[in-house]
N, C-alpha and C positions, 0 to 999 in steps of 0.2 A: 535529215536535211543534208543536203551537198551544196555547194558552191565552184562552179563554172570561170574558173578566175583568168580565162583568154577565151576569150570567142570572138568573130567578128560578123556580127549582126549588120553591120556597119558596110558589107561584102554585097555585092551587085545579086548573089545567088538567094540571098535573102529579102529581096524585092516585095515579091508577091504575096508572101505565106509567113512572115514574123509571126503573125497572133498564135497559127496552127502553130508555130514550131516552139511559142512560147507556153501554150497551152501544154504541148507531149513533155515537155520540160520539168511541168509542174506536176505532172502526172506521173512522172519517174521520181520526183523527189529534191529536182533541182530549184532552189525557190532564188537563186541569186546566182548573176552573171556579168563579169564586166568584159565590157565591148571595147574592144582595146584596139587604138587608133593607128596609123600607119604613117597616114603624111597631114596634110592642113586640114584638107576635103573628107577625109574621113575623121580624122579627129573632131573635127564640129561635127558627122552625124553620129557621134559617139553621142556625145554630151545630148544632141537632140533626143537621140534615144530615151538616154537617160533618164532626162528631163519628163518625155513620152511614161516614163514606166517605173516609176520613183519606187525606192522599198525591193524593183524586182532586177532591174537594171543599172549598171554604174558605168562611167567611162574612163578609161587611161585614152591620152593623148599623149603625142608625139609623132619624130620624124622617124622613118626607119629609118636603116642603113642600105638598104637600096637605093634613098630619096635622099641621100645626104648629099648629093652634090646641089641640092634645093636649101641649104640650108642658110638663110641670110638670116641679116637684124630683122626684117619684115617678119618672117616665121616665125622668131622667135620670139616676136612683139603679140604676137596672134596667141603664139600656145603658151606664151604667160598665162594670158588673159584666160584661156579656154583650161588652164590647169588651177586655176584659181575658182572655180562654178564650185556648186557646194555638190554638184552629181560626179566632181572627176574625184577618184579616189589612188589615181598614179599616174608617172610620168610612165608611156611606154605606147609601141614598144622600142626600145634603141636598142645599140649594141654594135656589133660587126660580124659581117657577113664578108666570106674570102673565097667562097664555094663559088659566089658568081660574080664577085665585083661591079654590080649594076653602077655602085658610084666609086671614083678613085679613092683608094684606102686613107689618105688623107684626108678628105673630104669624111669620111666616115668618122676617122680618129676626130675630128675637130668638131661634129654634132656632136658623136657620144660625148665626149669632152664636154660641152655646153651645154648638155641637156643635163648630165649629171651636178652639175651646179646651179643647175634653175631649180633640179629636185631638193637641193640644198635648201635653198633660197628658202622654198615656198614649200620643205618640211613635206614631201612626200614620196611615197617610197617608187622603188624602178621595177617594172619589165622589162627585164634581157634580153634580145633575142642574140643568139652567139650561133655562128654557122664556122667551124672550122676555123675556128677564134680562140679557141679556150683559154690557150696560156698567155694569149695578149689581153683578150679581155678580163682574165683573172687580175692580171696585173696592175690593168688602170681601176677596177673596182676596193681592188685592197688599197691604190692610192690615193684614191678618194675618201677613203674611210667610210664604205658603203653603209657599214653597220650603223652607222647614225641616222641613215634614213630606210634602212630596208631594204630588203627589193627581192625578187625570184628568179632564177635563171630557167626563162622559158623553154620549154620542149624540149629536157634535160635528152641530151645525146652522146655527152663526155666519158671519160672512162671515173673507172670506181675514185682510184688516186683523186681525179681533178674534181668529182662531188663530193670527197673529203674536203678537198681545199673550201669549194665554195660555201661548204657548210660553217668550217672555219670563218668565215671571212662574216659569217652572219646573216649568210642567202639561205634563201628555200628553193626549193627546186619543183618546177610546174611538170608532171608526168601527165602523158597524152593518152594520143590511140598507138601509136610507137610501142610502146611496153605490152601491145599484144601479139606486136607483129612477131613471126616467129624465129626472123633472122637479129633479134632487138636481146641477144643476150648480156651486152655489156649492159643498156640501157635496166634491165633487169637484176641486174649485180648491184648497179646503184642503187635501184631503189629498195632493196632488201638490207643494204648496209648504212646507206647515212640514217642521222639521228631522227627518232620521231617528230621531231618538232619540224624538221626541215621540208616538209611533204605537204604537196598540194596536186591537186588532180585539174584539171585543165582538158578542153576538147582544140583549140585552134581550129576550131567549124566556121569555116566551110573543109578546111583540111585536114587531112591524116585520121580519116574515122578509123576507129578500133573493128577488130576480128569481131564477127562477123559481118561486118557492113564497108569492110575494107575498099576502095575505089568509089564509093559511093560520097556523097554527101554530107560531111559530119554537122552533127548539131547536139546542145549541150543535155538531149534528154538522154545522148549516150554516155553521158559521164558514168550513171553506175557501172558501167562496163570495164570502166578503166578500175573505179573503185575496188570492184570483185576483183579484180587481177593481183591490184598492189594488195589487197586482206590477203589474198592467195598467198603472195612473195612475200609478207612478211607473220605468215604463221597467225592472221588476226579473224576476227568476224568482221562481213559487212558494214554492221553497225558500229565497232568501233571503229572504221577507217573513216565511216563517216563523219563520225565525231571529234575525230581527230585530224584531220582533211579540213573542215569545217570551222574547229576551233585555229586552225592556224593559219589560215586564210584571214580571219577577222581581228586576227593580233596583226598580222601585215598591212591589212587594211581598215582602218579602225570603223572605218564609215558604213563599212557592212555589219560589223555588230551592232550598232546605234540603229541603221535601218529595219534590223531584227527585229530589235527591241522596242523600236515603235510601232510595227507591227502586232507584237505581239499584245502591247500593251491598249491595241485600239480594237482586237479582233474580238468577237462575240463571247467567244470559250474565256477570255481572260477576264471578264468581268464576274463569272459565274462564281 
């Protein structure tokens, strides 16, 4: 089993063909996937999803940090609410992005800020997204005392030094289709050197599909892809990375193990 823990189903590109893309998913091995929110509008079709696919689907809600100049009492009135459903399993994705300043870095600084004390609040862990961030966004997550609730530093692209720190500080680190790419050698140092525990395998689909499928369409039935790569980088089999991928994804997110296990416990084979 693997686990999908950033995709966005949630995404205009996924329209038409979910069920196909949920079916190849389960076909590769992917039996779980959280649909991780962006702004208002997509965080409630997160949760719908959700909701739509209970056991196979979860939702993170949140503002990005593109959309942070969007962020009032009203939003955050909305994604209380919408992080409080028993299908959301994280705040995210937030953070800060400098690469492209969609919103003024203030604006940014004062979501992430607010959103990581909602995550407080209501006891649930984060999706980082950091673009050219690192050592700022390192610094407000060790202020927060992130380790008390969690969280992964999405579509790790840092150097080795700084996913030490994040490992430190009590993060995991979400590795994509990046770690195939061939110019992705830092991104490769990291994930052969932080601690096992630290490691989760992620597609961000519709984005950044992995070697072979590079400029195409990512979606989470190519997670094993990333998997074979990181067993490759860190001297493992497939099926341990799976299991190890897999088990600490569900320590992050507790709600994915629970949904396992109600599966497991209602499926045909488990009564036998």
């Amino acid at each position: 089993m693997l686990i999908d823990t950033h995709c966005h189903f949630n995404h205009e590109r996924f329209a038409t063909d979910l069920d196909v893309c949920l079916t190849r998913a389960r076909q590769a091995g992917v039996l779980q996937m959280i649909v991780v929110g962006y702004d208002l509008t997509s965080s409630e079709h997160a949760v719908a999803l959700a909701e739509q696919h209970q056991g196979t689907l979860f939702a993170a809600v949140a503002i990005h940090p593109h959309d942070a100049r969007h962020w009032t009492p009203e939003a955050e009135e909305r994604l209380t609410a919408l992080a409080m459903h028993p299908c959301t399993v994280a705040i995210g994705e937030i953070g800060l992005d400098f690469h492209y300043d969609f919103s003024p870095r203030e604006d940014q600084y004062r979501a992430f800020r607010d959103q990581l004390q909602m995550a407080h609040r209501l006891h649930r862990p984060v999706i980082i997204h950091c673009r050219e961030a690192y050592p700022e966004t390192l610094a407000i997550l060790e202020q927060v005392s992130v380790a008390q609730i969690g969280g992964v530093m999405h579509c790790w692209a840092g150097t080795v030094e700084e996913a030490q720190r994040a490992a430190t500080l009590g993060l995991k680190l979400g590795f994509g289709g990046t770690l195939t790419f061939k110019n992705a050698e830092a991104i490769r140092a990291a994930a052969r050197t932080v601690p096992p525990d630290t490691l989760l395998v992620e597609t961000d689909a519709p984005y950044l599909a992995p070697m072979p499928h590079r400029g195409q369409r990512n979606e989470p039935a190519y997670v094993p892809l990333i998997a074979q790569k990181l067993a490759e980088l860190r001297g493992l089999h497939f099926e341990d990375i799976a299991a190890l991928t897999t088990r600490n994804a569900q320590t992050l997110f507790p709600g994915l193990a629970g949904a396992s296990s109600s599966e497991s416990s209602n499926s045909p084979s488990a009564s036998r």
